[in-house]
N, C-alpha and C positions, 0 to 999 in steps of 0.2 A: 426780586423779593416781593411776598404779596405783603398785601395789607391785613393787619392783625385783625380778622371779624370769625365771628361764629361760624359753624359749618359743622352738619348733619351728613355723618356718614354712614350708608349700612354696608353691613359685609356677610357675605353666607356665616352659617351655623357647624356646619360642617370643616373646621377649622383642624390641623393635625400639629399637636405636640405644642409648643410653647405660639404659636404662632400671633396670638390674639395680645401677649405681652409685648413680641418686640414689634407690631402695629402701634400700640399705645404709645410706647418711647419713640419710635420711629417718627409719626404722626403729632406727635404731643397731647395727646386725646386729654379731657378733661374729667369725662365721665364715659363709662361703657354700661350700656343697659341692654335689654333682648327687646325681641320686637312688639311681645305682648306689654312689658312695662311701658315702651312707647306708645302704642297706640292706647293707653290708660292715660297717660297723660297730655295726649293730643284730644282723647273724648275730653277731658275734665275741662281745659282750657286751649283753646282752640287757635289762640293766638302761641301757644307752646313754641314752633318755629322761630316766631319772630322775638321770643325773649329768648333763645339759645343763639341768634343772632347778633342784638342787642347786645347780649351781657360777653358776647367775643369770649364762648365756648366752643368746644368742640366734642363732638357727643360722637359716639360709636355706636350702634344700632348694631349688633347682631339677633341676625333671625332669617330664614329657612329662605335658600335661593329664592325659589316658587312662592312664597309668600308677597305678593304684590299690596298688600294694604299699606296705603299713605306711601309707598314708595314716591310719589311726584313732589313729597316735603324733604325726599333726602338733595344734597346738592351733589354727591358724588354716591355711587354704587359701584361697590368691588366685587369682585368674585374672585375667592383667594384659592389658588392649588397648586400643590408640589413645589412653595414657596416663592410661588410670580402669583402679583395681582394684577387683574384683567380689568379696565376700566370700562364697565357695561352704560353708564350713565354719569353727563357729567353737566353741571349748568356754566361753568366758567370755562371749559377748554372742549378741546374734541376726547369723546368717547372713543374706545378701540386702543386703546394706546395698552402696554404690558411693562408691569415694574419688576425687578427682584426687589423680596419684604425686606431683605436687608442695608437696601440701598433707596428706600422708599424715601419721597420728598413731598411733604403736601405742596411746597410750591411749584413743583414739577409735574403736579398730577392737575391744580390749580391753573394751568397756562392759559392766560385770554388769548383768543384767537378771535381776531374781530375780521379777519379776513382769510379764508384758504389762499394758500398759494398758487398766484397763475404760472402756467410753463411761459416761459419765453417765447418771443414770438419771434421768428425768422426775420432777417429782410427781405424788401419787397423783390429785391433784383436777384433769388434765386429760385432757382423752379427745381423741383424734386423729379427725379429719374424715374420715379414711379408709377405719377397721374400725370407728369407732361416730359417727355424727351427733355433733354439739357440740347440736344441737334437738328434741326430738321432734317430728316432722313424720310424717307418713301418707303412703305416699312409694307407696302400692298405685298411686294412679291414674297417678304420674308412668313409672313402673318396673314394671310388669307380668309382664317375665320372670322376674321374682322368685317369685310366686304362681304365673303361668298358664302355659300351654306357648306357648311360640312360633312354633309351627304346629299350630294347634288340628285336630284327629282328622277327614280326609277322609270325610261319612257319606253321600256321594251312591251308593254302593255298588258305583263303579269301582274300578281297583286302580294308576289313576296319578293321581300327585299333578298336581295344577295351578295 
């Protein structure tokens, strides 16, 4: 569960059929505005963000993919199409993630990540068949190219190979 605060979200313009309604519900959006009424009232008052913060709003920003002004005041950037939204930018979780709108969760888009996942690391007492034999074997006579050149030096004292 996250914690109930403000959060500035934009989302393209280019939206198909009902989709920007079941965002809102989906979402709990508070207010939806485009991106010119926004950036009006981030000129006007400049602290704008931090009272949609404050007052634990949730604003919707639609406006035009390519539109990058004041993009670095949203906390989450979607890009919505064929009914999955793509998370292009996100300040609380990893970006790159794909929802379906109908199963959209802000606390699932929300996920602190305060550390990437490491792989597992092997034990020390096994050796990989790849970079080190699991045998010792004498592998000269199997593998050759290893030692010897693979086209041993023309000494008939012509100057084309044959």
């Amino acid at each position: 569960m996250i914690i109930n605060t403000g959060y500035i979200i934009f989302i393209n313009n280019d939206l198909a059929g009902n989709t920007q309604s079941t965002l809102e519900n989906q979402l709990r959006i508070t207010e939806s505005i485009d991106g010119y009424e926004f950036d009006q009232r981030v000129l006007e008052d400049p602290n704008y963000p931090a009272i949609i913060h404050a007052s634990n709003l949730r604003l919707l920003v639609i406006r035009s993919y390519f539109e990058l002004t004041n993009r670095n005041l949203a906390d989450v950037v979607l890009f919505i199409k064929n009914g999955m939204a793509y998370v292009e930018s996100n300040k609380f979780g990893p970006p790159g993630q794909s929802f379906n709108i109908d199963r959209i969760q802000l606390d699932k888009i929300l996920v602190a990540q305060t550390q990437p996942p490491m792989p597992p690391t092997p034990p020390n007492n096994i050796q990989s068949n790849i970079l080190y034999p699991l045998f010792d074997h004498n592998y000269t006579d199997l593998y050759p190219f290893g030692t010897d050149p693979i086209c041993p030096p023309d000494n008939d004292g012509d100057t084309e190979d044959e």
